[in-house]
Structure formats: C-alpha cells, structure tokens
NUTI-909996 format. One record per residue (C-alpha): residue number from 1; x, y, z; residue in one letter. Coordinates in nm, 3 decimals. Layout:
[atom NUM [X Y Z] "A"],
...
END
This chain:
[atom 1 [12.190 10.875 10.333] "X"],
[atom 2 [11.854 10.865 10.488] "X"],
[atom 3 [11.863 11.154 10.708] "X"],
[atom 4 [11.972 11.363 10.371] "X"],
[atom 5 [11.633 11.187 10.200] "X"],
[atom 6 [11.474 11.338 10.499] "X"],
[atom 7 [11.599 11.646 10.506] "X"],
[atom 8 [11.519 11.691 10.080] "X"],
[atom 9 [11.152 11.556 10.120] "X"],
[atom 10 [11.104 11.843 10.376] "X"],
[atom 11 [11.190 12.069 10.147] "X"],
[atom 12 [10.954 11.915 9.901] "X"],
[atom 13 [11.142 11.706 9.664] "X"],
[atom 14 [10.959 11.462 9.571] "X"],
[atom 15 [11.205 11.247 9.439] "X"],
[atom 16 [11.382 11.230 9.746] "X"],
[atom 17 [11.058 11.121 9.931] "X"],
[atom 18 [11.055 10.832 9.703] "X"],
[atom 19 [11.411 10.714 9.761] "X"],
[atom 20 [11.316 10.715 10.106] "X"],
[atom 21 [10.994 10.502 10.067] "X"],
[atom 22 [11.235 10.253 9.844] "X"],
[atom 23 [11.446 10.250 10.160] "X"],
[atom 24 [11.138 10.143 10.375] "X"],
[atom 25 [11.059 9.872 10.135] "X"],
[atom 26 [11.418 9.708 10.108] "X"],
[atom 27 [11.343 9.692 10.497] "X"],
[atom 28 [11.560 9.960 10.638] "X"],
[atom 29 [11.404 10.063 10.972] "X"],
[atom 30 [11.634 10.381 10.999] "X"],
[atom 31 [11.413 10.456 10.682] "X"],
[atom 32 [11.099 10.369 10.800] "X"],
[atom 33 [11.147 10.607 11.130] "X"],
[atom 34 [11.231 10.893 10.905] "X"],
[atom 35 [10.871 10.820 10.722] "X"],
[atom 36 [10.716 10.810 11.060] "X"],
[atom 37 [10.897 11.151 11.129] "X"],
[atom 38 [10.795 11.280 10.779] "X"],
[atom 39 [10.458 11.178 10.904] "X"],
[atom 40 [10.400 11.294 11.246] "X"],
[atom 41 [10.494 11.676 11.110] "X"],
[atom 42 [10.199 11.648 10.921] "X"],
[atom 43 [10.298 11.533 10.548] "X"],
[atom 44 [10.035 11.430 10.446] "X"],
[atom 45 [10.182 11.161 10.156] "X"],
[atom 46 [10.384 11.031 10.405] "X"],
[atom 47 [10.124 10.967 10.636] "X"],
[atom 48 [9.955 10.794 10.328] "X"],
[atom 49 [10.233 10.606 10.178] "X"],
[atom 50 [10.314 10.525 10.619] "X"],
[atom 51 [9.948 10.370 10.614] "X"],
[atom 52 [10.051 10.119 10.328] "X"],
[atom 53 [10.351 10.032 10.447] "X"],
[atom 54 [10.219 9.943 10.799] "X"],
[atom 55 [9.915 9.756 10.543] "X"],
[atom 56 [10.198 9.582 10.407] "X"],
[atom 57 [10.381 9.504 10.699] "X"],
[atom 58 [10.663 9.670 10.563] "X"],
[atom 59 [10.778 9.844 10.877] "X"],
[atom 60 [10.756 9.572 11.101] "X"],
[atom 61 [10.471 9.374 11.154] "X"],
[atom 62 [10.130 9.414 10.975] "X"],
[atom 63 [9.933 9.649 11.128] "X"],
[atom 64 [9.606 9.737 11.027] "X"],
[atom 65 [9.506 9.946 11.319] "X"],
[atom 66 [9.874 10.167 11.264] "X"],
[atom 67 [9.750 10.178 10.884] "X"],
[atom 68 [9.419 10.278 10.934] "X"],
[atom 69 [9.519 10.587 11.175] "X"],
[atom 70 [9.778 10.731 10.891] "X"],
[atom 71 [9.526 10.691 10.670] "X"],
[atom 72 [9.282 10.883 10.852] "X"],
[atom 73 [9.518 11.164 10.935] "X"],
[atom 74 [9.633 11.185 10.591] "X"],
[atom 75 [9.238 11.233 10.451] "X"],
[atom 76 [9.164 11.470 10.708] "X"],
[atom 77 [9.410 11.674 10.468] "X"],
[atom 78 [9.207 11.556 10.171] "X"],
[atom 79 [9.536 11.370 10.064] "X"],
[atom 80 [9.472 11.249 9.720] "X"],
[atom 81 [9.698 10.970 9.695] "X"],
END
C-alpha cells in the first residue's frame, strides 16, 4: 500500500501524497520513510509536510533541528505551503 502511495505522489497525485502523510500520522514508519524518500528527491511539499511531522514528533521523536532542515530545503524552492 505505501510503496503504491509512493509511487502515485511521484507522478504527482496529490491525493495519493495525502494518503501517505495520513499513513505517517497513524504512526506507520514504513510511511514515514517513503516521505523521507519523497523528500530527499527534492519534493518540495514533502520536504514541508516532513518538517511538520518531525515538529510534531510524528516520525519518531520531536525533532526540531530535522524540522528546521526540511523546512529550509523546501523554501529554498519557494514552497508555498
């Protein structure tokens, strides 16, 4: 299930990127490495929504210092979420 959430929010559907972040939040870490993949390939809402979840602590641990690096990456792309 996750890796065809992955696989659709690479192609851009947004929808599927969503199901995916709902994943994270029910704590599924097989989710929340897909995010981190979505991430490190340079989406830049990923790397946003990856920022607030690490806020959050909803991939492990809080972790501001995690948080605050996706959410520089993703405004070096002038993300707007």
């Amino acid at each position: 299930m996750v890796q065809a959430f992955t696989s659709a929010a690479q192609q851009g559907e947004q929808d599927a990127f969503l199901d995916l972040v709902l994943l994270v939040e029910s704590g599924l870490k097989e989710a929340c490495d897909a995010l981190t993949q979505l991430a490190t390939q340079g989406m830049a809402v990923a790397q946003n929504k990856l920022g607030e979840l690490y806020e959050k602590g909803a991939c492990g641990e809080s972790d501001m210092s995690q948080a605050l690096q996706w959410y520089q990456k993703a405004a070096m792309q002038e993300d707007s979420y």
